[in-house]
SEMARZA-160594 format. One record per residue (C-alpha): residue in one letter; residue number from 1; x, y, z; chain. Coordinates in Angstrom, 1 decimal, decimal comma, always signed. Layout:
# SEMARZA-160594
[a NUM [X Y Z] A]
...
//
This chain:
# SEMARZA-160594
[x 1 [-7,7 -89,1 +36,7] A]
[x 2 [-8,4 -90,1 +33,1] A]
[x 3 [-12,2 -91,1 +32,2] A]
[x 4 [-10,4 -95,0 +31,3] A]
[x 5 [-8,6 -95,1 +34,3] A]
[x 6 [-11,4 -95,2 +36,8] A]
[x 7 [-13,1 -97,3 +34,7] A]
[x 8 [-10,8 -99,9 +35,3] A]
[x 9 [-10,5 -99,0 +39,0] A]
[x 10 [-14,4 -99,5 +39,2] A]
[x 11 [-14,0 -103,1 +37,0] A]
[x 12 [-11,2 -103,5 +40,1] A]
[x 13 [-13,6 -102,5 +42,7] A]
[x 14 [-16,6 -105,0 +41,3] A]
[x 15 [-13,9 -108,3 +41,0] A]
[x 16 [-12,9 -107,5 +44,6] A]
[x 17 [-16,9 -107,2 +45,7] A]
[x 18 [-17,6 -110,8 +43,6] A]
[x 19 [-14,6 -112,5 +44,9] A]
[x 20 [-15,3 -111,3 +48,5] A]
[x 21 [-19,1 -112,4 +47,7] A]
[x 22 [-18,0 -115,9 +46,4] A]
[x 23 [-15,9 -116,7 +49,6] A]
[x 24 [-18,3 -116,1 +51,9] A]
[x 25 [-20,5 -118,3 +50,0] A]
[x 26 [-18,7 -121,1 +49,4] A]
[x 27 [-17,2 -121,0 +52,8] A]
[x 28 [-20,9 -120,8 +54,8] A]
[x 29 [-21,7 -123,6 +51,5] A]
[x 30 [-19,1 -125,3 +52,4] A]
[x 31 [-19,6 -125,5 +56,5] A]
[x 32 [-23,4 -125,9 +56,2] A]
[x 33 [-22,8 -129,2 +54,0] A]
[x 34 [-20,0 -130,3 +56,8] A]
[x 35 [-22,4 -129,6 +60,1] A]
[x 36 [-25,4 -131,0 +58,6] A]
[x 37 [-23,6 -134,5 +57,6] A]
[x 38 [-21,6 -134,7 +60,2] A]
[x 39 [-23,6 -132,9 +63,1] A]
[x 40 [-27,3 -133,6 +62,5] A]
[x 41 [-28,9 -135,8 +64,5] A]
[x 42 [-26,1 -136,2 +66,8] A]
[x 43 [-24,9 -134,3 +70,4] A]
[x 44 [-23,8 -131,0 +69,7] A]
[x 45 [-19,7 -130,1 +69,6] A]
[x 46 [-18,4 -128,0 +72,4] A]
[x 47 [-15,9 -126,1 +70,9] A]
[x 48 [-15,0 -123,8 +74,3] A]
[x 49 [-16,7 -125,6 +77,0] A]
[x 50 [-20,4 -124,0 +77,4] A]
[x 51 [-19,4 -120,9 +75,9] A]
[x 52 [-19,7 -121,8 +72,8] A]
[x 53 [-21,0 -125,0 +71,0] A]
[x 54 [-21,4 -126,3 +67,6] A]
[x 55 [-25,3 -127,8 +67,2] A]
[x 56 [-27,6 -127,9 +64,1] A]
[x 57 [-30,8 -125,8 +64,2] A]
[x 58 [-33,1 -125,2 +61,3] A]
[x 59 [-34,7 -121,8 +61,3] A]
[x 60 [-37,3 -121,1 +59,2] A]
[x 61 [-37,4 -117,9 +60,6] A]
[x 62 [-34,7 -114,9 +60,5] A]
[x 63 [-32,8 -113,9 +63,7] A]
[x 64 [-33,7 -115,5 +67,3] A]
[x 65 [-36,2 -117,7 +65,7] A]
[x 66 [-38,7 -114,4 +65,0] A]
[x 67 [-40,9 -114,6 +62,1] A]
[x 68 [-41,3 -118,4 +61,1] A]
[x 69 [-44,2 -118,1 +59,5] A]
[x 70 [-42,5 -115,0 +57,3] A]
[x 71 [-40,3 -117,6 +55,2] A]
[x 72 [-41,2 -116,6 +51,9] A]
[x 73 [-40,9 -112,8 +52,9] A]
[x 74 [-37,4 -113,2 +54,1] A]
[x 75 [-36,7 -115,1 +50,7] A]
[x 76 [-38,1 -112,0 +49,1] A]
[x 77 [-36,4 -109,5 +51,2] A]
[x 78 [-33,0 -111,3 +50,6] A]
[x 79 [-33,2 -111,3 +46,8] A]
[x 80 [-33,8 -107,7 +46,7] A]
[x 81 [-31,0 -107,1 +48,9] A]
[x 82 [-28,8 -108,9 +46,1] A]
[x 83 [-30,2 -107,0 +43,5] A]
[x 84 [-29,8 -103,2 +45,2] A]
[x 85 [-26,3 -104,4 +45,9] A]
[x 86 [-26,1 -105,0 +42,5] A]
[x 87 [-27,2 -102,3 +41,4] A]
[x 88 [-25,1 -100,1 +43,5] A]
[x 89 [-22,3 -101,7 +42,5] A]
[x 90 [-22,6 -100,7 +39,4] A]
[x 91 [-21,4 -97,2 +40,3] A]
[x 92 [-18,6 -99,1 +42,3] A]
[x 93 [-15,6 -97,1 +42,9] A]
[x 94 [-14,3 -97,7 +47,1] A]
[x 95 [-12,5 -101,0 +47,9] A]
[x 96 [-14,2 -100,9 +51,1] A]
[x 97 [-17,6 -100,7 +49,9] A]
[x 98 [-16,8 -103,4 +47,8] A]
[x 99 [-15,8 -105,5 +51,1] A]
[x 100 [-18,6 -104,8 +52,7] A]
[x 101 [-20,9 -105,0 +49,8] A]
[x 102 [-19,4 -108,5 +49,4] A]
[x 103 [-19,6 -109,4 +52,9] A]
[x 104 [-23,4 -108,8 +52,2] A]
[x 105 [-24,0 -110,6 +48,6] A]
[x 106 [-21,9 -113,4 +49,9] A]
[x 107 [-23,9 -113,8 +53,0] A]
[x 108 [-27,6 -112,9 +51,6] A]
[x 109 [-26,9 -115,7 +48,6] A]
[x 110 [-25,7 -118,6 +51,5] A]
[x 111 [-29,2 -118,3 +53,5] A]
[x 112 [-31,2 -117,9 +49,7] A]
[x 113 [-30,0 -120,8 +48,6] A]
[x 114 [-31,2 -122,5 +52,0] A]
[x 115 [-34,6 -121,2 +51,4] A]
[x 116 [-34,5 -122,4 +47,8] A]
[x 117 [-33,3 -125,7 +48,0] A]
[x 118 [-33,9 -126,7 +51,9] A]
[x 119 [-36,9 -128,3 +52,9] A]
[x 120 [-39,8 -128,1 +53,3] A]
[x 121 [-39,7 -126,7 +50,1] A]
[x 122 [-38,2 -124,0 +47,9] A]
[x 123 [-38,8 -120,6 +49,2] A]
[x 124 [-39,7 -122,1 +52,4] A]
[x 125 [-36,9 -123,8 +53,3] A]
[x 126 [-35,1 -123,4 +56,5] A]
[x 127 [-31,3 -121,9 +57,1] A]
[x 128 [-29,0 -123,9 +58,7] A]
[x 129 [-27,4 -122,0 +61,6] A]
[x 130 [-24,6 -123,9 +63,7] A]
[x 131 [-22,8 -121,4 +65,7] A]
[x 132 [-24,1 -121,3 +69,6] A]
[x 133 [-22,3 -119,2 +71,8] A]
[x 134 [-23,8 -119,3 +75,2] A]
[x 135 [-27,0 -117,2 +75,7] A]
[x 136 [-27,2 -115,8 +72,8] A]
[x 137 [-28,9 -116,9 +69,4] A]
[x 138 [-27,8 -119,6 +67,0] A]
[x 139 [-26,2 -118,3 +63,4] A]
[x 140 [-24,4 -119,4 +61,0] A]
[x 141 [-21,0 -118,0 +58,8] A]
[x 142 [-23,8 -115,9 +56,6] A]
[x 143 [-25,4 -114,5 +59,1] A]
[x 144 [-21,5 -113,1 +60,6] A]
[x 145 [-20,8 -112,1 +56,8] A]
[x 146 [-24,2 -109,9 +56,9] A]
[x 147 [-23,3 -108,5 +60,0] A]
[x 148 [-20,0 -107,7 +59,8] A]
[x 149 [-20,8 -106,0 +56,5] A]
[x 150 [-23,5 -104,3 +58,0] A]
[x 151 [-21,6 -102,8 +60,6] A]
[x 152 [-18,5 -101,9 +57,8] A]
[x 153 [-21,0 -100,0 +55,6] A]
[x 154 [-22,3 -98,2 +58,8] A]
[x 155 [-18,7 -97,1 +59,7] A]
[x 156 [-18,0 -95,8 +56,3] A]
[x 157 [-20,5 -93,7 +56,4] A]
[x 158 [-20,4 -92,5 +59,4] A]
[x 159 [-16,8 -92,0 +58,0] A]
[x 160 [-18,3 -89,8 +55,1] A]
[x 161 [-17,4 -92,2 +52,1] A]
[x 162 [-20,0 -93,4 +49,5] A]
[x 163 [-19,5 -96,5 +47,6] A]
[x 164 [-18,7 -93,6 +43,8] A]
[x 165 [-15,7 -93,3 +46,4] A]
[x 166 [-16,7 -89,6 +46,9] A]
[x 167 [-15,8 -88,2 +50,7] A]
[x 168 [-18,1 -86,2 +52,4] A]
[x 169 [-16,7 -84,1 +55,3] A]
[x 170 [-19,9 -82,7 +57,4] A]
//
């Protein structure tokens, strides 16, 4: 491969990591506007009987409520996740890194910009989370976007591939 041709598959790879970033965000944006005008302060929705329900819970914490009084940590934590993402993007050359590296921005910037702008105030404001399935915690669409990139980044490299798009076979 010529030196200008994977530059432009690594330009490729970075568009495909943004617009997978902006998706997420404007989608868990866009449902966090939706459930808290039309939601709060009103009986939950059951979407599948008791299984799963749609009710709006502000957590100041991060997952299952831990760590309330950690607000401004977790703000701190997330923005450094967005910049090592983008710093290994930089070096950006697998499609499915760029997936799940989007997966992450895109979910890390939707609960940021709840502890920004939220009350009580900015960098202590609480994330929006919506989803409740039946015993089991209340999230939101960034908190499934985190996850699910999560678990993609820990299958590829289980699967040997870094995000340079090298392969390792040990």
């Amino acid at each position: 491969m010529r030196p200008e041709q994977g530059k432009g598959r690594g330009k490729r790879r970075i568009a495909a990591l943004l617009v997978v970033a902006l998706f997420v965000y404007l989608l868990d944006l866009g449902s966090k506007l939706l459930v808290v005008a039309k939601l709060e302060h009103h009986a939950p929705i059951e979407v599948i009987g008791t299984l799963l329900r749609f009710t709006v819970i502000r957590n100041r914490g991060a997952a299952f409520g831990m760590g309330e009084a950690l607000t401004i940590f977790l703000t701190i934590i997330a923005a450094a996740v967005i910049l090592v993402i983008f710093r290994i993007a930089r070096k950006l050359y697998s499609l499915p890194w760029a997936i799940a590296l989007g997966l992450l921005l895109g979910g890390a910037f939707g609960n940021l910009t709840d502890r920004i702008f939220r009350a009580p105030g900015v960098f202590e404001g609480a994330v929006v989370d919506f989803i409740a399935p039946a015993h089991f915690a209340v999230f939101n669409l960034a908190d499934s976007a985190i996850v699910c990139g999560g678990v993609l980044i820990v299958i590829l490299s289980f699967r040997g591939l870094d995000p340079d798009g090298t392969v390792h076979k040990d």
